[in-house]
LOPAZA-912905 format. One record per residue: y negated, z, x negated of N, C-alpha, C in turn; residue in three letters. Coordinates in steps of 0.02 Angstrom, whole numbers, padded with zeros to 5 digits, always signed. Atoms other than C-alpha are relative to their C-alpha. Layout:
N
YZXYZXYZXALA/...
! end
This chain:
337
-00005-00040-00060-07937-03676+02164+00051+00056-00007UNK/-00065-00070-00012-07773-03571+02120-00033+00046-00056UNK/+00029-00051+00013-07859-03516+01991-00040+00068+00036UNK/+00009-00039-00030-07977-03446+02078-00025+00052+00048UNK/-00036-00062-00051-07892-03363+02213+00031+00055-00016UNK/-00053-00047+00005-07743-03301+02140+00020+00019-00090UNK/+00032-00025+00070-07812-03301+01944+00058-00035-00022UNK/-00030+00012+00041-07734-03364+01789+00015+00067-00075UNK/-00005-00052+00059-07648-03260+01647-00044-00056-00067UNK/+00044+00019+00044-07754-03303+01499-00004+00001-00089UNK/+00008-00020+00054-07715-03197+01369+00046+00084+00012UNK/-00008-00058+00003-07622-03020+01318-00020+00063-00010UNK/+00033-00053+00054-07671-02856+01263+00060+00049-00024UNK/-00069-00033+00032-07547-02753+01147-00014+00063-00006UNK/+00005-00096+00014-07576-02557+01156+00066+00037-00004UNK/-00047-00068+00022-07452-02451+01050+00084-00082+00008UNK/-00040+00065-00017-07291-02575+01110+00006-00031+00055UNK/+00028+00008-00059-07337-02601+01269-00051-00066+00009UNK/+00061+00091-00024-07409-02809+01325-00010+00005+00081UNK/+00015+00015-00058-07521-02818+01456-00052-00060+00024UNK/+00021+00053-00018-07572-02978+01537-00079+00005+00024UNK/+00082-00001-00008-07749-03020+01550-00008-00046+00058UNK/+00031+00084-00050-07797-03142+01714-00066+00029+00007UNK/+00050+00018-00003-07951-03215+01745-00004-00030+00076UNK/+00011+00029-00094-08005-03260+01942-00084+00016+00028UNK/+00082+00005+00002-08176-03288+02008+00009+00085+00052UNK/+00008-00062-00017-08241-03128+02094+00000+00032+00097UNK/-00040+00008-00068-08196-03066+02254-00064-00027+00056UNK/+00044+00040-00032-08365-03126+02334+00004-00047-00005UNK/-00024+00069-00011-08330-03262+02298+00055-00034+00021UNK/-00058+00038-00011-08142-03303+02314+00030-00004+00058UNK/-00042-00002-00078-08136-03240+02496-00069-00043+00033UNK/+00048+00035-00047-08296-03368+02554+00014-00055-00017UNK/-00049+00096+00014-08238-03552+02579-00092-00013-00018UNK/+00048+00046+00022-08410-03619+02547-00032-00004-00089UNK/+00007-00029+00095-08415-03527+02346+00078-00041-00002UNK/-00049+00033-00009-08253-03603+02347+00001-00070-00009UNK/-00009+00084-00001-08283-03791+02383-00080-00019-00026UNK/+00070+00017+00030-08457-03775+02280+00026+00009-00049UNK/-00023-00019+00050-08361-03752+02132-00011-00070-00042UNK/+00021+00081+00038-08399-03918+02013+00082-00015-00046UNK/-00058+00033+00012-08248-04021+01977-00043-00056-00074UNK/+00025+00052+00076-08292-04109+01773+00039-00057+00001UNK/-00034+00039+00022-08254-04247+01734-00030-00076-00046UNK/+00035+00068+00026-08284-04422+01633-00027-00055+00040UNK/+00024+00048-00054-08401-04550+01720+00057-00066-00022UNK/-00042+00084+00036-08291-04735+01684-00043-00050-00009UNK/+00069+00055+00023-08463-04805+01706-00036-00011-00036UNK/+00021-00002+00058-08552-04748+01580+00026+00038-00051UNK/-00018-00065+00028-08426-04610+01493-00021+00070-00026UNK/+00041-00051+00015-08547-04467+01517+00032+00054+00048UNK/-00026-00068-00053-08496-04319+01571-00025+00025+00051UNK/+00037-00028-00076-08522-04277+01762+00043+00043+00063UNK/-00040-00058-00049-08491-04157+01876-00030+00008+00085UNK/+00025+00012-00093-08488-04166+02086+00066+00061+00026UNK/-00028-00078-00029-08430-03994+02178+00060-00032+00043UNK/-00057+00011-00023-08260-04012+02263-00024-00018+00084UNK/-00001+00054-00094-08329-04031+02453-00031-00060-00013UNK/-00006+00052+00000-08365-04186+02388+00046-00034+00001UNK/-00071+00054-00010-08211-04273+02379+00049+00051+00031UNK/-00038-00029-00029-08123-04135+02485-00011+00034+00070UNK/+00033-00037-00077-08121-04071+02675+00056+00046-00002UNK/-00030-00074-00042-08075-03900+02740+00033-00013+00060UNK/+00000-00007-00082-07963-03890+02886+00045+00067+00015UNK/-00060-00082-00015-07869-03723+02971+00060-00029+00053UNK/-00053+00002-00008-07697-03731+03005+00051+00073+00014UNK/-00083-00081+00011-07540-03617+03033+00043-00034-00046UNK/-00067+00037+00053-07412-03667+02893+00016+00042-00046UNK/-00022-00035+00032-07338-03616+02746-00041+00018-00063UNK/+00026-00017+00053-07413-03525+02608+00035-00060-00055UNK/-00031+00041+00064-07302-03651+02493+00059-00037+00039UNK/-00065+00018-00030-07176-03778+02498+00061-00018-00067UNK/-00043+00014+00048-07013-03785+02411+00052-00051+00010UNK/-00035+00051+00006-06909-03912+02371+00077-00005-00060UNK/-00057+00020+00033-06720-03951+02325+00015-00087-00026UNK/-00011+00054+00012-06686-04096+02249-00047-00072+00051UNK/+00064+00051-00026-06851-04186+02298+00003+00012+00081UNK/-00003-00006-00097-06814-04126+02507-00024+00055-00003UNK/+00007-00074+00008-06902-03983+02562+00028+00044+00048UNK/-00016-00038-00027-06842-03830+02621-00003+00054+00015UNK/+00053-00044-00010-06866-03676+02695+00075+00050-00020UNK/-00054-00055+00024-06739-03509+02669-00018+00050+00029UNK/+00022-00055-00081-06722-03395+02803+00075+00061-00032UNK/-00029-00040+00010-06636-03221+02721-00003+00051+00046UNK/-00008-00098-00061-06559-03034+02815+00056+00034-00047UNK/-00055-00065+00003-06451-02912+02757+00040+00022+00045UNK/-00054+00003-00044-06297-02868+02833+00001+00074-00018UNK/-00024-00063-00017-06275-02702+02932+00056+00058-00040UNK/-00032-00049+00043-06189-02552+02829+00073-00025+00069UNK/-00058+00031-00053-05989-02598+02916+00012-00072+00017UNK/-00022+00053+00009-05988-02760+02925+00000-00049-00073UNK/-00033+00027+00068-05918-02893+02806-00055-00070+00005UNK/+00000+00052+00007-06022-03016+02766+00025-00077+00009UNK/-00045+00041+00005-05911-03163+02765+00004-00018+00065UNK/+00001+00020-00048-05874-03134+02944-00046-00023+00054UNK/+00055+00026-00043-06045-03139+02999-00022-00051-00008UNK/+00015+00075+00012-06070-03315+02909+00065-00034+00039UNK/-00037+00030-00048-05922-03362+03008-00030-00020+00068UNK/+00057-00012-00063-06004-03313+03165-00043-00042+00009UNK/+00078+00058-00013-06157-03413+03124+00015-00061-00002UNK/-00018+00076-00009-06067-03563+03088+00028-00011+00059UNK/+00001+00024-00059-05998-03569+03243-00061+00019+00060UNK/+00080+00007-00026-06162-03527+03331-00036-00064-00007UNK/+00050+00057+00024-06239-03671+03242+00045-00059+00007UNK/-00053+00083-00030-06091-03792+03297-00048-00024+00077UNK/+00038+00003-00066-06191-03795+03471-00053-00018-00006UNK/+00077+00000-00010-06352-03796+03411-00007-00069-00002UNK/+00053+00062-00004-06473-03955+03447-00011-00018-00068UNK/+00016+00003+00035-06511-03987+03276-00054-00059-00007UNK/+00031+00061+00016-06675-04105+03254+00012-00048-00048UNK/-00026+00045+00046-06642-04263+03172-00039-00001-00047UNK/+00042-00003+00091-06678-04275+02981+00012+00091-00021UNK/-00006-00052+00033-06644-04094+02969+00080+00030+00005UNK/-00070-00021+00033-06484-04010+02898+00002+00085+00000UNK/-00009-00087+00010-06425-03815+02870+00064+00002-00045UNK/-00067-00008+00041-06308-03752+02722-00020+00080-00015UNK/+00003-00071+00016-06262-03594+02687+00005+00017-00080UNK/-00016-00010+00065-06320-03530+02508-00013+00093-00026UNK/+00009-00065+00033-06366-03369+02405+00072+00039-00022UNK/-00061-00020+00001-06204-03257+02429+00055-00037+00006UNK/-00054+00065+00015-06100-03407+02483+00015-00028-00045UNK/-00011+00039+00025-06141-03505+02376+00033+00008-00061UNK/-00023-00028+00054-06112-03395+02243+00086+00012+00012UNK/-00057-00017-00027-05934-03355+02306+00019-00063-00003UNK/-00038+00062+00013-05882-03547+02323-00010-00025-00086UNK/-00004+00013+00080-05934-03560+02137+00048+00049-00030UNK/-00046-00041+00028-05828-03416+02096+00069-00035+00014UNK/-00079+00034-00001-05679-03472+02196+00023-00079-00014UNK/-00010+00067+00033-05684-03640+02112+00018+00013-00074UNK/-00030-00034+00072-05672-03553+01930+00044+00016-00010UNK/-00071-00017+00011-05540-03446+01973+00060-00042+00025UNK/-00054+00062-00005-05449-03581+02052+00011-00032-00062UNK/-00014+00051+00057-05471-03691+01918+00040+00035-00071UNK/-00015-00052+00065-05430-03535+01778+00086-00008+00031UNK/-00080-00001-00011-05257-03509+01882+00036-00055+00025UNK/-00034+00073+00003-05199-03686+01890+00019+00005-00061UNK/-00010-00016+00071-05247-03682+01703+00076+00019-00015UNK/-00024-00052+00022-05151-03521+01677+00083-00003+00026UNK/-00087+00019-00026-04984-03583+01789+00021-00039-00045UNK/-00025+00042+00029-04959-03737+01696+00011-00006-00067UNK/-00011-00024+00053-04992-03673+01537+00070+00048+00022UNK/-00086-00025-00029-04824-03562+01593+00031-00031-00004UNK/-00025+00047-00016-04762-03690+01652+00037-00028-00051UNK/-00016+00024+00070-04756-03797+01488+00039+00030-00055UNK/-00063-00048+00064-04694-03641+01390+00041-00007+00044UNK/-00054-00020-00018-04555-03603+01504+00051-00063+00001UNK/-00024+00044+00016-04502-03779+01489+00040-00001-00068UNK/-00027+00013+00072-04508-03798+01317+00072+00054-00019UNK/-00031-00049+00021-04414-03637+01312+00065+00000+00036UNK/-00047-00010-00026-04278-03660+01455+00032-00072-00020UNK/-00007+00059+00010-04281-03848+01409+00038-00052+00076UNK/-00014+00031-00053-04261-03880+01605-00060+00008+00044UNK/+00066+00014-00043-04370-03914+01761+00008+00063+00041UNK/+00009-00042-00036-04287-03798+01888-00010+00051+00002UNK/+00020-00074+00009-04283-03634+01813-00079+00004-00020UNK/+00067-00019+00005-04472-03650+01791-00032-00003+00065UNK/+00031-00011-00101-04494-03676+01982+00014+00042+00029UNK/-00028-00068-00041-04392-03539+02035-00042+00055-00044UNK/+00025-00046+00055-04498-03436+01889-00085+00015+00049UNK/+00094+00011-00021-04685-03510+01961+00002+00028+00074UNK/-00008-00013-00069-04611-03480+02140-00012+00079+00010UNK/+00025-00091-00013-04615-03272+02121-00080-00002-00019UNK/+00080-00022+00024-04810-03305+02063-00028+00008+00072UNK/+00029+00000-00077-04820-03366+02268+00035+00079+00026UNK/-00009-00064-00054-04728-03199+02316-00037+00050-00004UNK/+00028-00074+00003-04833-03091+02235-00080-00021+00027UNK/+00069+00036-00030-04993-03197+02314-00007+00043+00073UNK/-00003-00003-00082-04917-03151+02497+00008+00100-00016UNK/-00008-00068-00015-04891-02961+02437-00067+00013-00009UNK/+00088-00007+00009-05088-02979+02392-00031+00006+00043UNK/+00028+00001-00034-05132-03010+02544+00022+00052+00061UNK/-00008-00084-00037-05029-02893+02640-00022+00048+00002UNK/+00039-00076+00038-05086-02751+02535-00069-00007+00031UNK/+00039-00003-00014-05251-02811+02585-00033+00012+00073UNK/+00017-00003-00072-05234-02840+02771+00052+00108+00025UNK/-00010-00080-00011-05130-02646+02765-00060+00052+00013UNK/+00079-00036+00032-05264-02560+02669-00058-00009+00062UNK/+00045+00017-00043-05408-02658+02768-00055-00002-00066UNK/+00047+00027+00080-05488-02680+02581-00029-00065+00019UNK/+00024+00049+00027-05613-02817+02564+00021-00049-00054UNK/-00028+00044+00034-05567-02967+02466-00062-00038-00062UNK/+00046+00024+00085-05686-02978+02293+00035-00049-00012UNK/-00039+00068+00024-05685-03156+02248+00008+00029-00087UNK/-00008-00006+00064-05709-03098+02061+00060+00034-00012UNK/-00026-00066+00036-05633-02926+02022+00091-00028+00036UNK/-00054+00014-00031-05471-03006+02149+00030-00035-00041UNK/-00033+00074+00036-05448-03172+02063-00020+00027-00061UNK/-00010-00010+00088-05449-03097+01888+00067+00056-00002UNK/-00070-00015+00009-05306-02985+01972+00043-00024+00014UNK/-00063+00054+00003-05211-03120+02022+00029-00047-00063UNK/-00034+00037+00052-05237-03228+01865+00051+00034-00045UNK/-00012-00044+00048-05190-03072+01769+00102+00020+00023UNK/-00043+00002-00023-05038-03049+01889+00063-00064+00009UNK/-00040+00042-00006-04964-03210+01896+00058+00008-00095UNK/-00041-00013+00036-04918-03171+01721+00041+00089-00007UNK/-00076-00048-00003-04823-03006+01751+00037-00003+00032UNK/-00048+00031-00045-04739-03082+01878+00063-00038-00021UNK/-00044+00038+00032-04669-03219+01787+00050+00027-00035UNK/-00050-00017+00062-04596-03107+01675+00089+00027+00013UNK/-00063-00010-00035-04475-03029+01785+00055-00045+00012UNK/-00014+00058-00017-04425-03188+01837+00070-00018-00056UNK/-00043+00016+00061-04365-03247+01668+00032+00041-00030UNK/-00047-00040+00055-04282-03091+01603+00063-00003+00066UNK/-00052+00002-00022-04165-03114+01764+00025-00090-00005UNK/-00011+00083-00005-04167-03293+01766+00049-00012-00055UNK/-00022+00008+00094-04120-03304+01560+00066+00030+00019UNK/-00064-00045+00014-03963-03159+01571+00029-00039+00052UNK/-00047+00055-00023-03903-03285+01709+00014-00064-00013UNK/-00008+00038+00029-03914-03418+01644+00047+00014-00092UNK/-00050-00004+00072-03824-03359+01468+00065+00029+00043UNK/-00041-00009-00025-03702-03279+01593+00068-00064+00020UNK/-00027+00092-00047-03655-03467+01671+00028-00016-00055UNK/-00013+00029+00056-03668-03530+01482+00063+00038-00034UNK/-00077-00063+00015-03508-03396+01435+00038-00052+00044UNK/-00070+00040-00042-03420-03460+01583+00023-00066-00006UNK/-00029+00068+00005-03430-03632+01550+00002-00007-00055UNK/-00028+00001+00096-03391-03618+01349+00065+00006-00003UNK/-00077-00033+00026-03244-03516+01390+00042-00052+00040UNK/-00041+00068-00042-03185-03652+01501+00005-00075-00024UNK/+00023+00069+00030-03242-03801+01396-00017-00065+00033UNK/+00020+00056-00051-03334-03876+01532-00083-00011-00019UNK/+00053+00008+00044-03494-03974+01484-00070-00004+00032UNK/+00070-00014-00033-03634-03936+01607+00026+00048+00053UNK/-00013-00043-00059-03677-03795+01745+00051-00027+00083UNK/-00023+00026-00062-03637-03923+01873+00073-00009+00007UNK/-00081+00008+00012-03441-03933+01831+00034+00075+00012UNK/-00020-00062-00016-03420-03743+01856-00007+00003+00077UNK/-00044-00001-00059-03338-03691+02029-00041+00049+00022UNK/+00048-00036-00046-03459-03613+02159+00035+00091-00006UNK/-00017-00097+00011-03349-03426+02135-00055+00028-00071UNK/+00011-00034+00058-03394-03428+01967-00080-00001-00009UNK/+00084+00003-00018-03591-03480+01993-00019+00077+00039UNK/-00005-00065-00045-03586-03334+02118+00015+00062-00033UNK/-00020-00050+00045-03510-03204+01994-00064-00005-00053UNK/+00063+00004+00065-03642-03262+01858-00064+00048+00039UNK/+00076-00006-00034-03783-03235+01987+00018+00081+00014UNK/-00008-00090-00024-03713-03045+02050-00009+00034-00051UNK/-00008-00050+00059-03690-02999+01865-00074+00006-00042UNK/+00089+00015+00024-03867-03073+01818-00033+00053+00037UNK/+00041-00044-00044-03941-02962+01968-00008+00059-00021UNK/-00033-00066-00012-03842-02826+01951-00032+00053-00093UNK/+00011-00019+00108-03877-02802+01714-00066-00006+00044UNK/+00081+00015+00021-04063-02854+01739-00025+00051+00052UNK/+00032-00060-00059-04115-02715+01912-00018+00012-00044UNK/+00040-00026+00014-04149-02603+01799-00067-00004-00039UNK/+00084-00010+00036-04272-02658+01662-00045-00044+00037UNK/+00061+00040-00059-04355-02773+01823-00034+00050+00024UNK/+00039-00068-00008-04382-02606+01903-00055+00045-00032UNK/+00059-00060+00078-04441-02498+01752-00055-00026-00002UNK/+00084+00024+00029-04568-02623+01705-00039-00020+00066UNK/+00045-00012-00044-04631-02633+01882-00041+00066+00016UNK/+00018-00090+00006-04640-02436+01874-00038+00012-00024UNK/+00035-00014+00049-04721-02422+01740-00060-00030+00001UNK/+00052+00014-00013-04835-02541+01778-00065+00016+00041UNK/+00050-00042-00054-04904-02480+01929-00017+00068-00009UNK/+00029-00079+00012-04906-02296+01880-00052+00010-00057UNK/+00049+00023+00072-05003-02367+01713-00085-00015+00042UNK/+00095+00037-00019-05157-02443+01837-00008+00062+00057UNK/+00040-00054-00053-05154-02298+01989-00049+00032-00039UNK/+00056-00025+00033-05276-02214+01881-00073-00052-00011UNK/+00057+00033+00007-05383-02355+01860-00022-00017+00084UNK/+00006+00014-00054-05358-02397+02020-00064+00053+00062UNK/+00070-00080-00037-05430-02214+02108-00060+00021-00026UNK/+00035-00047+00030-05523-02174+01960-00006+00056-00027UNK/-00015-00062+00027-05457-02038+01886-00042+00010-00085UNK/+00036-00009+00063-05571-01971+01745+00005+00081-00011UNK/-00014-00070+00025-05540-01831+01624-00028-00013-00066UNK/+00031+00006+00057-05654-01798+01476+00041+00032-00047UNK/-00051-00023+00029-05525-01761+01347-00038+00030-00059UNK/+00055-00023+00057-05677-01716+01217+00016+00099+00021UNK/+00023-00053-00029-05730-01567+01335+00075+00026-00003UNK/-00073-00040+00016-05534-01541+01363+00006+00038-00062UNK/-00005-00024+00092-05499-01504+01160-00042+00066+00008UNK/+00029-00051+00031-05648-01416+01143-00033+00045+00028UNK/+00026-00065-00051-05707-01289+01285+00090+00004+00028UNK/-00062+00006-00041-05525-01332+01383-00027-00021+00081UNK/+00022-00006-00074-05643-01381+01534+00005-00091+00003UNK/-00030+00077-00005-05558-01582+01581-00057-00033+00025UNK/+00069+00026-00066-05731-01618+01702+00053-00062+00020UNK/-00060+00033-00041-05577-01680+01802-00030-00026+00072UNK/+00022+00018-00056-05649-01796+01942+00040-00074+00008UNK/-00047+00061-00012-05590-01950+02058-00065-00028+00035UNK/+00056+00041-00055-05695-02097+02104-00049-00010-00065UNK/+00048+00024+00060-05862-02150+02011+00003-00083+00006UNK/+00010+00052+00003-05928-02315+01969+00071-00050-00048UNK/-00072+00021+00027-05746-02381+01859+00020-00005+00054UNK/-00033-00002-00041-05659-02351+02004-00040-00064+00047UNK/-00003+00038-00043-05777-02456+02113-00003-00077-00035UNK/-00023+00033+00030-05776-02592+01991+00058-00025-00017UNK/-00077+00024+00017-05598-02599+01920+00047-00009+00060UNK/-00032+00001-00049-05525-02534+02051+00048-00042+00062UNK/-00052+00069-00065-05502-02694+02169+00022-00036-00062UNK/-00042+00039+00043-05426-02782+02020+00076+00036-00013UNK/-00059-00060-00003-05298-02630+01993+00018-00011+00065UNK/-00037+00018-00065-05257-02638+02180+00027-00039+00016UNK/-00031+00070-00013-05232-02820+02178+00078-00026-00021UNK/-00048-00014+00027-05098-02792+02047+00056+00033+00027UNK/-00038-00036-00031-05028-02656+02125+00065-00033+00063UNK/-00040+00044-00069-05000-02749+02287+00050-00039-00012UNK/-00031+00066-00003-04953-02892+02231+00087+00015-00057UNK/-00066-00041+00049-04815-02813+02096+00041+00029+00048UNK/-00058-00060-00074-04737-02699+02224+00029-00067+00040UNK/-00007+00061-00048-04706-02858+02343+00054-00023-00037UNK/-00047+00062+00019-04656-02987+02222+00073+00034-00055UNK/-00041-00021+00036-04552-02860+02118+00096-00002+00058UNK/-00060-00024-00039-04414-02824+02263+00029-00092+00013UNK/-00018+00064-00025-04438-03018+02318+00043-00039-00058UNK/-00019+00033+00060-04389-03072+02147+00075+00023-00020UNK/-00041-00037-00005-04243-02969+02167+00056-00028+00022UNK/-00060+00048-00051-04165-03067+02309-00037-00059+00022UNK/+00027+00095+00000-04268-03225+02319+00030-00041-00068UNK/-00007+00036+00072-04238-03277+02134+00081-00038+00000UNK/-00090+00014-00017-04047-03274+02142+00010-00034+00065UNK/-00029+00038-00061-04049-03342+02313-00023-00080-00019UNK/+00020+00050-00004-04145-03497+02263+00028-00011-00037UNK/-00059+00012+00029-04034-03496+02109+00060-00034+00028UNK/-00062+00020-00041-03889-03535+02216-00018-00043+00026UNK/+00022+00068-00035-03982-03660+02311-00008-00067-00031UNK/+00012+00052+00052-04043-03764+02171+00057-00004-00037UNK/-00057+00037+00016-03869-03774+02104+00057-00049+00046UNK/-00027+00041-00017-03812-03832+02256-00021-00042+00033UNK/+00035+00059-00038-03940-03950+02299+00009-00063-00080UNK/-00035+00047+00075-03881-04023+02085+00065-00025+00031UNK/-00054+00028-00026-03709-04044+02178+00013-00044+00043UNK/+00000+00069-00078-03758-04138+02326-00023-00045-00032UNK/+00007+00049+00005-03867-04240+02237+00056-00031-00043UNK/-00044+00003+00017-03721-04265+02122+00041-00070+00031UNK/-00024+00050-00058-03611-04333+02253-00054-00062+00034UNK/+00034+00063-00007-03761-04426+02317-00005-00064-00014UNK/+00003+00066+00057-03764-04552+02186+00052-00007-00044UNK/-00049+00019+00027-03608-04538+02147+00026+00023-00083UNK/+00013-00018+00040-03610-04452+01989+00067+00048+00000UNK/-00049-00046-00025-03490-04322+02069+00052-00020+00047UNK/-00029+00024-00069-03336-04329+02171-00005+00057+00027UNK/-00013-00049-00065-03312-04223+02333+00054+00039-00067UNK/-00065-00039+00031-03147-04169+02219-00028+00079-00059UNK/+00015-00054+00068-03243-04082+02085-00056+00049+00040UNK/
! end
């Protein structure tokens, strides 16, 4: 019968490089009259005597008219149906699946039947499960080096902690702007960001920490925790104060390195050389591609660069004197020292 209605491919034909499919389907007098249709002879083997016999399909089949579906599809053996729209030029997607889910909190729903939201969603919760899973990865891998390398716990928390400031300048930038939030092109500038972040981190973190390690050599005292809250305090101003600048620079530099990718700035440096004409333009398909990944950076750099500035050192100070209390806690320390 699907034959034919709606024909079978059969065979190709190859002209020059060019394949074109051959179908075969009975003829249109026939395929639009139900009675050529269910006179069609169904073959087959007798079991009675194994002779070959043949009885036309309205024999073992009845006609009836209906309204239904041309086809039915099925997920995982349930079937289902898939009801698509396109979303108005100005609005965001995202919010209009919001919308509908609460719409459909109210609804009656008949029993035995269900509703999930897939296509663009779904695709999007598979993304933000990757890049989640990539920047967990990508922290703890950090993580592990900065260990091995500081050969302590806290300076790698106060390190991972600027990765959250430059998260919250991500989103600022975003709710400023009024930019859309690409799960891809975003979360490949955050993974990408968490490591220039870090870096800042540890080049102030490190020069205070060798700062501390001076003070307590020249004193011949045998851990941070035995040095006298002035002198913790002096380490940390002088750490701030040496490291500003190359924290700065390499935020500078960074961001003035991606505004171009960011807008799109294109200049054919060919045509430059050799007429002197740059075909100097802004915008283009780079720009709408890269672009939200460059921005993400941007944002989030600018933010966590200043925060890292005066968060880092402040939690510095904290986490030495939350080593002192516990100290005293357990007795380890007296009040005296």
């Amino acid at each position: 019968m699907r034959t034919s209605i709606f024909g079978k491919e059969v065979s190709k034909l190859k002209i020059g490089e060019d394949d074109y499919p051959i179908f075969i389907r009975s003829a249109p007098e026939y395929r639009t009259s139900i009675s050529n249709l269910l006179n069609q002879k169904i073959t087959f083997r007798n079991p009675a005597n194994g002779r070959i016999a043949q009885v036309p399909i309205s024999a073992v089949a009845d006609i009836d008219y209906k309204s239904t579906y041309t086809s039915i599809n099925r997920n995982d053996q349930e079937r289902i149906i898939t009801i698509t729209s396109n979303v108005l030029a100005g609005y965001n997607p995202n919010e209009v699946v919001e919308a509908l889910k609460v719409e459909l909190e109210d609804f009656d729903m008949p029993e035995g039947y269900q509703y999930n939201f897939t296509g663009q969603q779904e695709e999007q919760e598979e993304q933000i499960a990757f890049l989640s899973k990539a920047l967990l990865i990508a922290l703890f891998s950090i993580f592990l080096i900065i260990v091995m390398q500081f050969n302590s716990i806290l300076s790698p928390i106060i390190i991972l902690l600027s990765v959250l400031f430059s998260l919250i300048g991500v989103l600022l930038g975003y709710l400023v702007t009024g930019m859309d939030f690409i799960i891809v092109m975003s979360g490949v500038g955050i993974i990408s960001l968490a490591g220039i972040v870090v870096n800042n981190a540890i080049v102030l973190i490190d020069y205070t920490n060798l700062v501390v390690q001076r003070k307590r050599e020249s004193q011949g005292l045998a851990s941070m925790n035995d040095l006298d809250k002035e002198s913790i305090k002096e380490a940390i101003v002088k750490g701030g104060a040496t490291r500003l600048r190359p924290v700065i620079l390499t935020a500078i530099t960074t961001v003035l390195g991606l505004i171009p990718l960011a807008i799109g700035l294109n200049i054919n440096f060919y045509t430059l050389i050799s007429s002197s004409d740059p075909q100097f333009f802004i915008g283009g398909d780079n720009a709408a591609f890269w672009g939200t990944m460059a921005k993400t950076v941007i944002y989030g750099l600018i933010f966590a660069t200043f925060l890292t500035l005066i968060v880092v050192p402040v939690m510095y100070w904290l986490f030495y004197r939350l080593q002192r209390f516990m100290g005293y806690l357990f007795g380890t320390r007296t009040a005296k020292s």
